[in-house]
C-alpha positions as CSV (number, residue, x, y, z in Angstrom):
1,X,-5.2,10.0,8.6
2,X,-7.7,7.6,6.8
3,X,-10.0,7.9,10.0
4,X,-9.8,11.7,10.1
5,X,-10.5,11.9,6.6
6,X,-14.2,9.3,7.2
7,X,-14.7,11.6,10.0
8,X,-14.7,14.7,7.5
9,X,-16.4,13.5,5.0
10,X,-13.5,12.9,2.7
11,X,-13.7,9.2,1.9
12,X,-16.0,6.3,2.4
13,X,-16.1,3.9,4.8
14,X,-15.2,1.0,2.7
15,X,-12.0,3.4,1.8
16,X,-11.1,3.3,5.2
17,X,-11.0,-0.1,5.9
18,X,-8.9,-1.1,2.4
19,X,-6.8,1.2,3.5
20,X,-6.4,-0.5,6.9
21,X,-5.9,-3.6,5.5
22,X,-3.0,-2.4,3.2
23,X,-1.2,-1.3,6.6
24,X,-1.8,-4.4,7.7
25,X,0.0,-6.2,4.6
26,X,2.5,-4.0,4.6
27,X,2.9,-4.1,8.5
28,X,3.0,-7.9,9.0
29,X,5.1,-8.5,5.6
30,X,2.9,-9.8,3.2
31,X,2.9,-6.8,0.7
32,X,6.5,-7.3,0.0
33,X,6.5,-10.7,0.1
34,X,3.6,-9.8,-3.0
35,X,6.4,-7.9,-4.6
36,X,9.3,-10.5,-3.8
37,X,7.3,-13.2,-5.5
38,X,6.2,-11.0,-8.7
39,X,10.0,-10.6,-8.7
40,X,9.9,-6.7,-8.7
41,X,12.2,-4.3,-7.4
42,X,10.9,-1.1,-4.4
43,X,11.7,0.9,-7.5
44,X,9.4,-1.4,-9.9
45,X,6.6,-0.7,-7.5
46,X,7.2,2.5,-6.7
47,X,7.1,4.0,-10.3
48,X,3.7,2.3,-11.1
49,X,2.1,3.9,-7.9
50,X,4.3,7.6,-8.7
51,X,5.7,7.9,-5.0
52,X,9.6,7.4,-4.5
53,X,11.1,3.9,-3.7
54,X,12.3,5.0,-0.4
55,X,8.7,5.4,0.0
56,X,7.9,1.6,-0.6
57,X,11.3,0.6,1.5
58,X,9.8,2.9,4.7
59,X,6.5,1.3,4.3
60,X,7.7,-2.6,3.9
61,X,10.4,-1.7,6.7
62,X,7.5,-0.4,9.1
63,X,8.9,2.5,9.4
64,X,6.0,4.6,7.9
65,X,2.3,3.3,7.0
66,X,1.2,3.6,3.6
67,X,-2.0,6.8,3.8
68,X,-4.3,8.1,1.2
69,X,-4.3,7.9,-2.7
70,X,-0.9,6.1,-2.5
71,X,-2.1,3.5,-0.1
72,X,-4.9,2.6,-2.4
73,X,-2.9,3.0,-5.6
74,X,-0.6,0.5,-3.6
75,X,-2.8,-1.9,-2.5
76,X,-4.7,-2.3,-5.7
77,X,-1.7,-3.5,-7.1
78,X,-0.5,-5.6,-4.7
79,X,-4.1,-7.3,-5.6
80,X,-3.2,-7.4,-9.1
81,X,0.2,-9.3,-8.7
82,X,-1.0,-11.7,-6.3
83,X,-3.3,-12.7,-8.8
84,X,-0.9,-13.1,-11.3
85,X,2.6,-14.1,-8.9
């Protein structure tokens, strides 16, 4: 989705690649690990961002990739609490 949106004209190219690299954090474990350590619930995480915690579980489970707004709202705090955690 992130590379059909570049392709429209929808996002920027640095866009596309933070939102690549939150699939990869979320793909190879290290966003919940990020969450784990900040010792915060799906549901924690979920409400700051405004998508369901069943969405956080999918993504941390690999069952779905994070995509669009939510990925960046996600990834942006992920940032935040590894700063902090």
């Amino acid at each position: 989705m992130a590379t059909e949106w570049l392709r429209l004209g929808y996002m920027e190219q640095n866009t596309a690649v933070e939102i690549a690299r939150i699939r990869e954090m979320a793909a190879n474990g290290q966003a919940r690990a990020i969450r784990e350590r900040a010792r915060l619930s799906q549901a924690d995480i979920a409400g700051d961002i405004n998508v369901d915690s069943g969405t956080i579980a999918r993504w941390e489970a690999g069952i779905r990739s994070p995509r669009g707004t939510a990925a960046l709202r996600y990834g942006r705090l992920l940032q935040e609490l590894s700063e902090v955690a």
